[in-house]
N, C-alpha and C positions, 0 to 999 in steps of 0.2 A: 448367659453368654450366647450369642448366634452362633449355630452347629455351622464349620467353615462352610460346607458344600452351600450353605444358602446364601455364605458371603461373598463365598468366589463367583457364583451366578451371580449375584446381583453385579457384581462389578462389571460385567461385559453390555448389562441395558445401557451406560451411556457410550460404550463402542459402537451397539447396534442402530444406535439414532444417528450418529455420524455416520453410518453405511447407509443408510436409508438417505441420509441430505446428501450424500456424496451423490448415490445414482443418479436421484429429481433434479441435482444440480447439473448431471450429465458429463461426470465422471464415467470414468471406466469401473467394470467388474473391480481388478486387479487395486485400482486405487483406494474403490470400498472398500475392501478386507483387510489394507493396509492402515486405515482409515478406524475400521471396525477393531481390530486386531489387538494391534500395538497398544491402544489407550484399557485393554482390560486384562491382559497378559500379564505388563509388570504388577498391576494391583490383585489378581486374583494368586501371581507368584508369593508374592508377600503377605498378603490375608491365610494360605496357604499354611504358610511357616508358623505366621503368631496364634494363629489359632486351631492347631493343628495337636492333638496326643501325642504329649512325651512321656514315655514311659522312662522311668527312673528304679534304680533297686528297692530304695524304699517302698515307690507305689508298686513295686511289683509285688515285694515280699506282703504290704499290705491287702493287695486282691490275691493273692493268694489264700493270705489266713480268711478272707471274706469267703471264697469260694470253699474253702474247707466247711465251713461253718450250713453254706447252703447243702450242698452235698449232705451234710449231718442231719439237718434239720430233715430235709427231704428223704431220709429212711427210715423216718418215723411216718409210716404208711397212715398213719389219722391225723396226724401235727396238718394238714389243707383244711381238714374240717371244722377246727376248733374257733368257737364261738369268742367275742371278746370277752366273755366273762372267767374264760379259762386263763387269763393273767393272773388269778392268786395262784396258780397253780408253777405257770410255767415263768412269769414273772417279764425278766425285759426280752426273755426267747422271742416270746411272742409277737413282740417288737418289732425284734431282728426279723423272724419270718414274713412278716407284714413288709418290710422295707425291703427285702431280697424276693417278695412274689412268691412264697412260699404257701404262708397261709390264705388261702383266696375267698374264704369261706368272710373269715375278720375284714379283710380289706374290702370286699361286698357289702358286710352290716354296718360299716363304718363310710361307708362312700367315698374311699380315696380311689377308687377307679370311673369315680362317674363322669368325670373331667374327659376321660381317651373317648374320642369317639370313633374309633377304629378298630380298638380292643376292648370287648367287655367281658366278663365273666358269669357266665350262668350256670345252671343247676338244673335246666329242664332237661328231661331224658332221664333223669336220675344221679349224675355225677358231675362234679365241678370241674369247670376246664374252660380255657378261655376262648369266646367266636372273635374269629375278625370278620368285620364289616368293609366292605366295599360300596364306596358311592357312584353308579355312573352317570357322572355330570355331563360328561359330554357325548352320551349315548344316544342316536339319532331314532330320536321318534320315544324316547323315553316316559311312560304315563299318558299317552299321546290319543288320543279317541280316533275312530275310525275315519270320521270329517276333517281331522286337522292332520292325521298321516294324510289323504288324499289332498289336500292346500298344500303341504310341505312338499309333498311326490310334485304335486304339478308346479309350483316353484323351483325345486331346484331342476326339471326337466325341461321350467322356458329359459332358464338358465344354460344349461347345456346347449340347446336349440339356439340360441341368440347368437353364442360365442360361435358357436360350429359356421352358421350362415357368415355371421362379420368377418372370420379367418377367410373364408369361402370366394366373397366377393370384394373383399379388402384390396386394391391396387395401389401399388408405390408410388406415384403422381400424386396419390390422395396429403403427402406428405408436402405436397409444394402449395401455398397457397398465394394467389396474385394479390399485389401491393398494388393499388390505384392509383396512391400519389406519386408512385417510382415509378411505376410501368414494371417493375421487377419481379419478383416472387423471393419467397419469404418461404424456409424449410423450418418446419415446425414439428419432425415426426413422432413427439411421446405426444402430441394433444392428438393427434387421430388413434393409435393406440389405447391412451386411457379413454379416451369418447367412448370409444367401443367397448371395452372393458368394465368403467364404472358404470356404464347407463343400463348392461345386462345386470349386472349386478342388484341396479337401484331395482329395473322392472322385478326381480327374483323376491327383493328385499317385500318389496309393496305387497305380491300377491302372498308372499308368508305371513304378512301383517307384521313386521318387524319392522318398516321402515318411521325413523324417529328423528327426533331434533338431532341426535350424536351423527344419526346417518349420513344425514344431509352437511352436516359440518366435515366429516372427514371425507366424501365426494368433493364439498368444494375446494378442501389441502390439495385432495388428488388434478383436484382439472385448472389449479391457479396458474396464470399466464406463465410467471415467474417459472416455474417450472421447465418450462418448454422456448427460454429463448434462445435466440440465434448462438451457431457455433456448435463448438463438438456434440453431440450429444453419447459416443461410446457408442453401449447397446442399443439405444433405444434408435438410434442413425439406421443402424445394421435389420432390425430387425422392423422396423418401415420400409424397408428398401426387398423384406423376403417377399416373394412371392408363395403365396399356398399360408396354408397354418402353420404358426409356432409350435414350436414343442413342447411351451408352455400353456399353450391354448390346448393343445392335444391334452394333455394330463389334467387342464380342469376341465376339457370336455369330458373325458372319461370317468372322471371326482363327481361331477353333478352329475353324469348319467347313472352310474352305478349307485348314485345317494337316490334317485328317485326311484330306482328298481326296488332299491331293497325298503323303500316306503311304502311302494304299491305293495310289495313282498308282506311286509306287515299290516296294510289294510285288510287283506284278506283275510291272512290269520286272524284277523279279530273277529271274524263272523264264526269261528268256530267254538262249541261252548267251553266256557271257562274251566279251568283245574280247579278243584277244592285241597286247600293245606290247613293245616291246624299247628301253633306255635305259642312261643311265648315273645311277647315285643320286646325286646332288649333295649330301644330308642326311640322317637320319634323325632326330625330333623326339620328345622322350617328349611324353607328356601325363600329368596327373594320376590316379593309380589303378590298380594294377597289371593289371588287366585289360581295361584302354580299350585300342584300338585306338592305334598311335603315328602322325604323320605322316611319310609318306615320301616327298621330292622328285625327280623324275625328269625329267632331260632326254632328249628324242626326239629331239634334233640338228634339228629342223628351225622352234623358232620361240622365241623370247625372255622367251616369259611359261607360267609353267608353274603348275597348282595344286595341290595334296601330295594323295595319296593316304591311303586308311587301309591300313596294315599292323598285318594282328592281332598282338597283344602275344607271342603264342605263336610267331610267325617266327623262325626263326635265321638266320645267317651272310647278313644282308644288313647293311653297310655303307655308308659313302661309297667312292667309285670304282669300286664293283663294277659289271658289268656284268651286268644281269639283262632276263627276258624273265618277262614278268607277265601273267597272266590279270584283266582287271579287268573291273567292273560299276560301267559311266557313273553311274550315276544316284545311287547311293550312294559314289562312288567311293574303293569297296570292291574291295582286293587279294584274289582267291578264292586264288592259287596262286601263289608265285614259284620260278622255276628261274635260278640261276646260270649266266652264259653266259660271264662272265669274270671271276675274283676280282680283287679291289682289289689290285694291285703298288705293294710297297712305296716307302715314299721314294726311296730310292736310284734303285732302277729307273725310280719316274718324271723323276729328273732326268733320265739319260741319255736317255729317250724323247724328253721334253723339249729337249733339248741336237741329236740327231738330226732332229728338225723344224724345229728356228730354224737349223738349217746347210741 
């Protein structure tokens, strides 16, 4: 079954694509959100209801005897350690602990946790307990070497620079353009707007080396005639007609300046030398592209929340369970150098480890 919250979201993507064709068509604000609104309201009210928890006596009375049973299991202070083999002993307990998160040690040797990649359970440091892992994907400058923060800084700072001057020198006349064969003029004010907008954009894109086939496709949606012909245009009338910067232009002048401070911010820090950590890898994560950076999950043994590292694509012989000693750089955190301190032992061997600690 889909958890509601990811049904009721989705229901409002085709409200938001009608806000978006409302604006380019040159509706008003007010008509977008009427537009946006209304068509994901009633579906995400009733996705709500059907697929929402009803608790009943029965299923109550029934989690309740569940939660007794966890509670039980869980004050037997060694029942986390016990190995699978300890089933002639304790029988379908074992089971039950395994399916309520009880025993973590079993549900580890048996791999029914290896699926979460966001909750693992490890053993290093000495005691079982579960890490959560954090990925940040959309962390700027993430894995990022000291040449490509300095591309990205100077990107998004000709970016800033572009919008700031085009607000700057931008005049409302620019919105009338003369028709030759009327003698008339022809008010066209989102094509001067997006002019300005997309083409800082493209220059930001190019000098990031991000700019690609999709780019170029969704610049040309942006700047299609259709968009900008004659009659109301709403906002976009109003805001060719301002003189001085938007205050939408203000807040991404201030978005790309403060993105490229805080990349020159991390160019620097990388001239400074690396931390040395030692851990156990809980994961290693591809990401898309063969040459992007992978994420890699490491426990320190000493605290419950851990955030993935970048491991360049070019790394070898680092796994899960391996024991490794890492040279890293906070700020990007960026793996410069891994050394193997103890390779990953195989299955077998870890039961018995395993088996030797819960005795």
């Amino acid at each position: 079954m889909i958890p509601p919250r990811h049904s009721t979201r989705g229901a409002f993507v085709p409200g938001a694509l009608f806000a978006v064709a409302a604006v380019m068509g040159g509706h008003g604000v007010r008509a977008a959100l009427v537009v946006g609104v209304a068509p994901g309201a009633a579906p995400a009210f009733l996705l709500s209801r059907a697929l929402g928890e009803r608790a009943t006596p029965k299923g109550l009375e029934r989690a309740g005897h569940w939660a007794g049973l966890r509670a039980w299991l869980t004050g037997h202070e060694d029942f986390a350690q016990l190995p699978p083999a300890s089933v002639t002993v304790w029988g379908r307990y074992l089971a039950y602990g395994t399916a309520l998160g009880v025993t973590s040690l079993t549900g580890w040797l048996l791999g029914f946790d290896s699926g979460n990649r966001r909750r693992v359970w490890s053993s290093y440091g000495g005691t079982w307990r579960p890490v959560r892992i954090r990925y940040p994907r959309l962390r700027p400058g993430f894995g990022g070497s000291t040449t490509r923060l300095l591309q990205l800084a100077a990107a998004a700072g000709v970016v800033a620079v572009c919008l700031c001057a085009f607000a700057i020198v931008r005049q409302p006349d620019w919105a009338v353009a003369v028709d030759a064969h009327s003698g008339g003029s022809l008010r066209r004010p989102g094509l001067v707007l997006s002019a300005g907008w997309v083409g800082s954009a493209l220059l930001g894109l190019v000098l990031a080396g991000k700019f690609g086939s999709w780019t170029l496709f969704v610049a040309f949606l942006a700047m299609m005639p259709g968009n900008f012909a004659s009659g109301s245009h709403g906002w976009f009338s109003d805001a060719a007609a301002h003189e001085g910067p938007l205050l939408v232009e203000l807040a991404a002048i201030t978005a790309f300046g403060a993105l490229a401070t805080y990349l020159l911010v991390l160019a620097c820090l990388e001239r400074r030398e690396p931390d040395t950590i030692t851990g156990e890898v809980l994961r290693v994560e591809s990401r898309r592209g063969k040459d992007v950076a992978r994420f890699l999950a490491l426990d320190e043994g000493n605290t419950d929340l851990t955030t993935a590292w970048a491991l360049p694509a070019a790394s070898q012989g680092i796994v899960t369970g391996a024991q490794v000693r890492l040279r890293v750089s906070r700020g990007t955190r960026t793996i410069r150098s891994a050394e193997l301190v103890r390779a990953a032992m195989p299955e077998g061997d870890r039961v018995k480890a395993a088996k030797q600690d819960a005795s």
